[in-house]
Structures are given as C-alpha cells and as structure tokens.
N, C-alpha and C positions, 0 to 999 in steps of 0.2 A: 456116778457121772452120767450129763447124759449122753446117750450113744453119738449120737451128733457132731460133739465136745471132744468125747475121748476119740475116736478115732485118728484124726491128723495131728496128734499128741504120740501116738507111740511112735512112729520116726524118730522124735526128734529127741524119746527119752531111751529111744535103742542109742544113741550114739554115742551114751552117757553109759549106758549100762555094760561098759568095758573097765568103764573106772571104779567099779564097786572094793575092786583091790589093788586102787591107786597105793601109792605108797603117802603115806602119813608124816616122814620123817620132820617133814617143815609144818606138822599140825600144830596152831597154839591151843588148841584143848587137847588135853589128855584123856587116854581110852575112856576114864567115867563120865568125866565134864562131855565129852562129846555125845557119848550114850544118853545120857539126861537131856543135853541141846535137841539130840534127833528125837526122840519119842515125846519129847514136848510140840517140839513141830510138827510132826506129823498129827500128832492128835489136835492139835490147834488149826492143823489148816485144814478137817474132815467136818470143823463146827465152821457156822453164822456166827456172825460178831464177833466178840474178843477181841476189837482193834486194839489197842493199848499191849495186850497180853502177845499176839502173832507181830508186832512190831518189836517187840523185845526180843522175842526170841528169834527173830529175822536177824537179828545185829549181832546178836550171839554165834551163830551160825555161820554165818560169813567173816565174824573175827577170827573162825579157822583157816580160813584162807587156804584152801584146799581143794583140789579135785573132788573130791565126798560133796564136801558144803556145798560147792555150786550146783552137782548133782541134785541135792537137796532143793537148794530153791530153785531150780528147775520143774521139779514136781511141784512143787511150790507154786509156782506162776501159774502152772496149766489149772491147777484146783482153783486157783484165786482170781482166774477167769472166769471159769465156768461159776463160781460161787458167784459171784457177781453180777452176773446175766441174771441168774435163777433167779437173785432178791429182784432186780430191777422189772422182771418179767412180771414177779407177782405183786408186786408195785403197781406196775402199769393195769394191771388186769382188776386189782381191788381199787384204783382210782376211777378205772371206767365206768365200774358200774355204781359208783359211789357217786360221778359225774353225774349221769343218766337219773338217778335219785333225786338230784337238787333239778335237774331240769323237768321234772313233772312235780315240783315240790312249791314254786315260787304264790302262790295260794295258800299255801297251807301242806302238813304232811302227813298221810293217812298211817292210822296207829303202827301198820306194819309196815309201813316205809321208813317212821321215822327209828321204830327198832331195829331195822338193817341196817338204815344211816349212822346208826351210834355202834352200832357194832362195827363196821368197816372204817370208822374214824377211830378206832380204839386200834385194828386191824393196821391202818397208814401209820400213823403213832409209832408204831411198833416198828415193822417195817425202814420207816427215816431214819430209825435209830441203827437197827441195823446198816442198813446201804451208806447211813454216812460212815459208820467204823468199817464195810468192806472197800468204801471207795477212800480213804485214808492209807488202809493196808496196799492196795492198788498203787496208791503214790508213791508212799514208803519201798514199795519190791520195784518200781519202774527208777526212779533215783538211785536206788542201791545197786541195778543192776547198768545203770549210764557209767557210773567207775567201776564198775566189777572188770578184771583183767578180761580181754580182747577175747579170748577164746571161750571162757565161760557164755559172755553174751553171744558171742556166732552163734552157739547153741540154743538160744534163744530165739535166734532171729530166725533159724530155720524152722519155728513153726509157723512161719507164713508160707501157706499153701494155697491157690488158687480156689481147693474146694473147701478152705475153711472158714471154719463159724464166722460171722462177721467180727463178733467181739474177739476172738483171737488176733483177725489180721487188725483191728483197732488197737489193741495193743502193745502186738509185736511193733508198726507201724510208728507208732506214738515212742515206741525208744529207739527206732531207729533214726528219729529224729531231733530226737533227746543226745544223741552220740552221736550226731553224723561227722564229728570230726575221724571217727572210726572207719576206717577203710571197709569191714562189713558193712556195717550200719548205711556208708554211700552206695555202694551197691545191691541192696537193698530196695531204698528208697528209687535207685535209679531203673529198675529193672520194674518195679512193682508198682509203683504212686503212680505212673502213664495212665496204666490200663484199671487202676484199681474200679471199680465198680458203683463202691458204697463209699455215697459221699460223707457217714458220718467216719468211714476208715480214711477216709482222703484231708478233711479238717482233725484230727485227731496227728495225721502227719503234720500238719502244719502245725498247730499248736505246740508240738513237741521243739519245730524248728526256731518256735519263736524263743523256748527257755534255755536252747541255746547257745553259749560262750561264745558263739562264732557261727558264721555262717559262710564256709568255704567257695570260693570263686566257682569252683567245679557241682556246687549243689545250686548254684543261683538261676539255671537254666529249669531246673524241676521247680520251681517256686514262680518262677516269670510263666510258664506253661499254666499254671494253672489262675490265672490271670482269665481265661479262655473257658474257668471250669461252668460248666452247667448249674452250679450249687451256688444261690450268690455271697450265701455266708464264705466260701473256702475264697471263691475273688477276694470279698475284702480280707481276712487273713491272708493273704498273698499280696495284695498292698498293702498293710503293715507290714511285711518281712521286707519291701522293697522298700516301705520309708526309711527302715531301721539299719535297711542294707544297700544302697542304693549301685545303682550299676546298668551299665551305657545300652546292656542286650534288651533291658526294660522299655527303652521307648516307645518303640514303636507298636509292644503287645500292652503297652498302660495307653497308649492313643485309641487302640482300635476295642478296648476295654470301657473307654470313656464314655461313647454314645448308644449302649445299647444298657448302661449301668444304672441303678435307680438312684433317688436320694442319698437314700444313708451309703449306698459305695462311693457316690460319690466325694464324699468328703474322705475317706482311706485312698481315693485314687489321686485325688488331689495332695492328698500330701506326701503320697510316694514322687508324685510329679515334680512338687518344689523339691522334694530331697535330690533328685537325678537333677536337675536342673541347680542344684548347688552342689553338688559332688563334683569334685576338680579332675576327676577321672572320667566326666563325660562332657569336658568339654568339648572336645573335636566334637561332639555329636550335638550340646544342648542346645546349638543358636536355632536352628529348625526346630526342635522343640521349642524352644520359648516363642519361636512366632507363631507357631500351632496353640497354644496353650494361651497365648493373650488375645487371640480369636475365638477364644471358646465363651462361651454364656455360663459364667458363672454367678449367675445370680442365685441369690439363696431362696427357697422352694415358700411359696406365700402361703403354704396353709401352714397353719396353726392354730391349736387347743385354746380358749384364754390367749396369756401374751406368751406360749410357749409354742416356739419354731418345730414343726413337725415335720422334719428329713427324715422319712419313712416311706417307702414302696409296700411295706403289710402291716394294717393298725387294725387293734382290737382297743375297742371301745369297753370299758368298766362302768357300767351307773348304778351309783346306789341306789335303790328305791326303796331302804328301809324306814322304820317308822322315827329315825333319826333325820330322817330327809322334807320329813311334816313342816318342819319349825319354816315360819314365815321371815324373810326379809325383809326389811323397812326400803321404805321409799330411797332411793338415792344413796343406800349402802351397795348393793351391788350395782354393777355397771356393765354391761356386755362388750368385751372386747373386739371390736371391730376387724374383719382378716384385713382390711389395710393398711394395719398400722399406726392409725391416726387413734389419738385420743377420744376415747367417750364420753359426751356431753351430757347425758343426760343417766338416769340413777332408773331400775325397775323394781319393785316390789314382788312378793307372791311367795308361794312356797318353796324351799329347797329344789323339792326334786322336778316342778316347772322351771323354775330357773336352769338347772345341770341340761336337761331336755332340750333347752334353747340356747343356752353354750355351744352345746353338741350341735345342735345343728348347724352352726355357722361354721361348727370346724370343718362339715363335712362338707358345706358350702363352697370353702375352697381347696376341698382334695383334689387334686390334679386326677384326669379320667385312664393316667397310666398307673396310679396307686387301689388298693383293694382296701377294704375294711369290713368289719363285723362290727355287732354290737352284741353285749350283755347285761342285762338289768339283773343285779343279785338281791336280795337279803336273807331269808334263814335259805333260801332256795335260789335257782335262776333261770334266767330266760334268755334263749337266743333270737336274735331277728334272724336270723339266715344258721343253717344245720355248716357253713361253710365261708369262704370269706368271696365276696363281691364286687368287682369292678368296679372305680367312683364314678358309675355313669349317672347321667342327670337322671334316668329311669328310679335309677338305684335308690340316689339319693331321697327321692321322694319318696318313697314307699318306703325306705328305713325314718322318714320323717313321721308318717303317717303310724305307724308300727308307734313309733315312739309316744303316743299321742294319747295309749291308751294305759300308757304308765300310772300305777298309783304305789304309795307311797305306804307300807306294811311291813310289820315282823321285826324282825334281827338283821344284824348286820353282817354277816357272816362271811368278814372280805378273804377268810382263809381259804375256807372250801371256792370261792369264786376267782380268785389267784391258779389255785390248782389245777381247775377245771380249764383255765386261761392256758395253762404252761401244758396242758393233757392236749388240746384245740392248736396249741403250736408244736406239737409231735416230740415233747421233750421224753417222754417217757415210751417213745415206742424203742421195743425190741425186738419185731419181726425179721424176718430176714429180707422182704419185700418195704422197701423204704423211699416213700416221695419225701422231695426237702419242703421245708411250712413255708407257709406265704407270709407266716407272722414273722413281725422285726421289733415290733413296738407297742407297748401295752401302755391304755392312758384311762386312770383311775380317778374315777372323779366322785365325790363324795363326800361325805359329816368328817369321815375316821375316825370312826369307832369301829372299837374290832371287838365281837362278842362270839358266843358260841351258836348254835344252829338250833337249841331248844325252841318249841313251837307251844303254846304261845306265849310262853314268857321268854327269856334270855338268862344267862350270866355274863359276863366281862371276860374277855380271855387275855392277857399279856401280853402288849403288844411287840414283844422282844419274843415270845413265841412265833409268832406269826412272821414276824421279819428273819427268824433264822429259818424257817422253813422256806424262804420265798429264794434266802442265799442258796441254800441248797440246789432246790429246783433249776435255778438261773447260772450254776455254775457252770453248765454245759456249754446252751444257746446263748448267752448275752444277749437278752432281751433291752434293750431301752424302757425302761419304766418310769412313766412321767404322771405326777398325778396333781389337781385341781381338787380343794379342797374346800368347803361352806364353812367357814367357820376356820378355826385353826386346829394342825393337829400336827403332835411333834411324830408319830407313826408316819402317816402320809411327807412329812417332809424327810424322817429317815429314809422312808423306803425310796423314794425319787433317790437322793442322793447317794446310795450304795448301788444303784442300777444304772447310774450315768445320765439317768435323766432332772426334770426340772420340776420345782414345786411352787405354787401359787397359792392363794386362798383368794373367795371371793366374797 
C-alpha cells in the first residue's frame, strides 16, 4: 500500500479489530465455507483485475452476514481504493506521454517515436481492461455496502478524514450519498460536503444522491448549497437533484445561480426552475418566481456546428485531416450552414477537409465572447492550436482561423488516440491531488469516420465498436456532450453522438 493510502485506514480498521472473536453463532457459512471465502478474498483483493472473480466472492462473503464478513470488506474497501487509484494513476501517466507522441507525430512519426507509440498503446490496452474490472468491483462493494446493516457501513464512513487521500474521501463520500436515508450517512454528508475541498469529492457526493430512492427534506439544503459550488459540473448535478426533487428553499439560490451560469447549466437550471415552479409545495412562494423567470432571456444560445445548437461554455473542436478528408465534394452537395438559421441557397465544392475548415469557422463565428474553445487537427498524429483553451474573442477567433489555413490533408485516421488525448485536455484522467476543474463540456467531431490504427505510412481498420467502448469508458466520469459532423456518412460517428447525448449530421 502506499504510505499515503494506508495511513487514515488503520483508525478505521482499529475499530473493527475487536470483532476478530465476534461470535459466529448466526454465521451462514460454516468454519470451512468461511475459511475458503476469507483466503479467496484476501488473496483476490492483493491482485489487479479479476473483476468477475473479487465480485463473487464479494457476495459470498457478505452472505455470512456477520461481524467477521463486514470486517472483511472493510479491508476490502480500503485495498479497492487504493488499487484503484494506482491503475488510473498509471493510466494517466502512460496516456500523457502517449499524448505528447501524437502531438509532434501529425507529419509523420520518427522510427523511435512510432515504437514507443505502439508500445504504450499495447500499455493503455491493457490498463482499460484492468480499470474497467477495478472500477466494476468499485460498484459492486459501494451497492453492497448502501444495504449492508447500519453499523457495518458507520465503519466505513469513518474513513473520511480531513487528511485523506482524495480517492478515499471520493468514495466514502459517494456512499454516503448512496444511503443518505441512513442517519450516519446524513451526518456525514452534512458535516463534510460544506467544506469538502476537492471538487471531484464533492460531484461524486452528488452523483451518489442522484441513485438515490429518496432524497430526504433534511438533505435538500446540502444539495440547494451547492448550487453556489465553484465547479460548474457539481452546479448542474445540483440542478438535476432539484428538478428530480424539487423544493421552495431552492428559489432563491436557482435565481441567483441563473446569471453568472453558462449555456449548458443553463438548461439543468431551467428545468429545476419549472419543476419548483410546478411543485404544489411551493406554491405560497412560486408566483414571484414565475414573474422572475418569465422576465428572464431565455433564448436559445445562436452558435452552432452545421445545424447543431451548441449550449456549451468549453468546446473542443476535432478535425480530421486525414488522407480520408482528400476526397472532393461536388458542386452543390455540400451547403454551409448558416449561424442564423436560415436556409442555404447555394451548394460549395472542394475537398473534405477545406470544406470541415470552413464549417468550423462559422461555428466559431458565433461563439459568444463568454464561451472558450480549442482546436485539434488529428490523423495518425495531432495538432493543437492553442497548449490550452481560449476565450471566443474576435482576436482569437482569427488567429484560430488563420492556424487553420494551413491544414492539410495526410495519414490515418486515428479518431481513438485523438478522443483520448481530448478526454486527457478535459482532466478526465488526472489523479493528483492538486486538481483545477476543465473548461471542456463539449467535444465536436467533425470528419470522413473512419477509424483506423496509427500505423505510419500505411494503415489498418480498427472496429469501430472498439473505439466506441473505449470513448464509454473514458466518458463515464465527466459527461462530455459529444457532437459530431460527418463528410459523408458513418454509422460510428452517429453512434458515438448518440450514446454521448449529443447530435449527428453528415454533410
């Protein structure tokens, strides 16, 4: 373990280590069955992987229903944290420099770059597979321990400790929210979620509150507070819990929530608004709200991709610029979507990735100068306009236009590695302890779709049901909005919008 990790874990496995000669008498495994359960688990939870295998004998364990067993997944928990961390840390760390590869690679990749490159994607490979079976196991022990009787989980909950690991207090945090019918579990969350720190510990409570069964009168003040949070992903998770839950103490912090909130909160704060505003329990309060709220400008945000509405405050731009992006359009097949809405009358000709270039620029045309964006041009490699994301200022604007100008059109398409690198740029896979929240909300892919390998200078085809489970993965955290525009048609590109929440076109 590391030292870090173990330390604000023995507390909480002293409190437990009186029960070592609980009495058994209500054990349903008997002395062997239980021996075999314990030395399978133990040795199960000291390996990576084996989800399928540490989920069995999770169930087996706890069907003793015992002081021991809980004992057990106790220790259990704190390993299956720490395990957990460990993959996603070297995750993070084999993606970055795997990243930094493709971004000096977009030309071409030097013999010994491109044999690093294949080695660290053999490295991630591996790794995914891992982190999905620890982050399953992770599910599996946080569900089992939301019904596990009242006192087994206190014991759990009191490894939230002000000096611990961040993923600990994510955790603990995330079942206390899971239970917050539990009288530990609300004082928990009420003592701790104020002041918590780390905003991915603070959306991981919320998250917990949204799976839920209920959402108590007396927890709805911890969830209207953080309406106020500095993180604007935990705001909108806190307007969902208020559309789903609605209630009269909201008003006034969903009002003063409204005007300082981007696009896309927009619309979560708006529907927590009509939910309080049809809840029969805030009526004495909703007539002032509703004349607040029908004085508000709610018009829908004018920039947009193609004919897709872009309610986004952080966009990250995707362009293909592989040698799939060559092929010429005919006169009057494609048509450039105008940002006002009106019909295009007239049809442009030229290559793919001229064409996508001049998309893009209209969309950033009418980005509003309160939203930020990047860009990246990928194919077996990639390319950033900016190391960071950018203001939509008219400055900006131009110089990401002129940047774009000297696009050409080469290689492989390689939309895996430039997804990854996308989701690396929106801080999905940091695990430091020092953690700013992304500016990214919204990823818009534009492209042939075609999904190939990164071989240089020929190609294979990689499956695109690879690529699309990889991107589930990545995205299960943040909920990115992934919207993509497509040359041509591709049932890839219209899964991947549609499993992301966002919107698919072809042009």
């Amino acid at each position: 373990m590391h030292a870090a990790v173990r330390l604000p874990l023995l507390g909480a496995l002293a409190l437990l280590a009186g029960l070592g000669a609980a009495r058994t008498a209500d054990a349903k495994l008997d002395g062997k069955a239980w021996k075999a359960a314990q030395t399978e688990f133990e040795r199960l939870f000291q390996e990576r992987g084996s989800g399928p295998e540490k989920i069995a004998v999770l169930k087996t364990v706890v069907s003793d229903g015992t002081a021991r067993a809980y004992k057990l997944v106790l220790q259990g928990f704190a390993q299956q944290v720490e395990r957990t961390l460990a993959v996603r840390t070297d995750y993070a760390k084999a993606a970055g420099v795997h990243g930094d590869i493709l971004l000096a690679s977009i030309k071409g990749y030097t013999p010994s770059a491109e044999t690093k490159a294949k080695e660290l994607q053999k490295q991630l490979k591996d790794l995914e597979v891992i982190l999905a079976a620890e982050t399953r196991v992770m599910d599996a022990m946080l569900s089992t321990l939301t019904s596990a009787p009242a006192g087994a989980r206190k014991n759990i909950l009191k490894l939230y400790k002000a000096k611990s690991p961040w993923s600990v207090r994510e955790a603990v945090l995330q079942l206390a929210g899971m239970s917050v019918a539990d009288k530990t579990s609300f004082k928990v969350l009420k003592k701790f979620l104020p002041d918590e720190p780390d905003a991915r510990v603070r959306i991981a409570a919320l998250h917990g509150l949204l799976t839920a069964k209920d959402l108590p009168k007396s927890v709805r003040p911890l969830v209207v507070a953080r309406l106020a949070d500095t993180d604007s992903r935990a705001v909108g998770l806190a307007a969902s819990l208020i559309a789903k839950h609605p209630c009269p103490e909201a008003i006034e912090p969903l009002q003063g929530a409204w005007a300082p909130a981007g696009a896309r909160n927009r619309i979560a704060l708006g529907a927590a608004i009509e939910a309080v505003l049809g809840d029969a329990a805030s009526a004495a309060k909703r007539a002032k709200l509703k004349t607040w709220w029908e004085a508000q400008d709610k018009t829908p945000p004018k920039a947009r991709v193609a004919t897709i509405p872009l309610p986004a405050d952080g966009v990250l731009f995707l362009i293909d610029v592989s040698t799939y992006m060559k092929k010429e359009t005919k006169e009057g097949v494609w048509k450039p979507a105008p940002t006002d809405g009106s019909k295009p009358s007239t049809g442009m000709a030229g290559h793919r990735v001229g064409l996508a270039g001049h998309e893009l620029q209209m969309a950033l045309r009418a980005l509003p100068e309160t939203a930020k964006f990047n860009i990246m041009a990928f194919n077996h490699g990639a390319s950033l306009w900016e190391r960071s994301m950018r203001p939509a200022t008219a400055v900006n604007k131009d110089l990401a236009k002129r940047w774009m100008r000297d696009l050409k059109a080469s290689g492989s398409c390689y939309v895996d590695g430039a997804m990854r690198l996308a989701f690396r740029l929106a801080g999905t896979f940091a695990t430091g302890d020092e953690f700013e929240a992304p500016e990214i909300d919204t990823l818009v892919v534009i492209s042939a779709g075609t999904t190939t390998d990164n071989s240089f200078p020929t190609h294979r085809p990689v499956k695109p049901a690879e690529v699309l489970g990889r991107i589930a993965q990545w995205n299960a955290g943040p909920g990115l909005i992934i919207h993509a525009v497509c040359f041509g048609e591709s049932d890839f590109l219209r899964d991947l919008a549609a499993a992301h929440g966002g919107r698919y076109v072809h042009r």
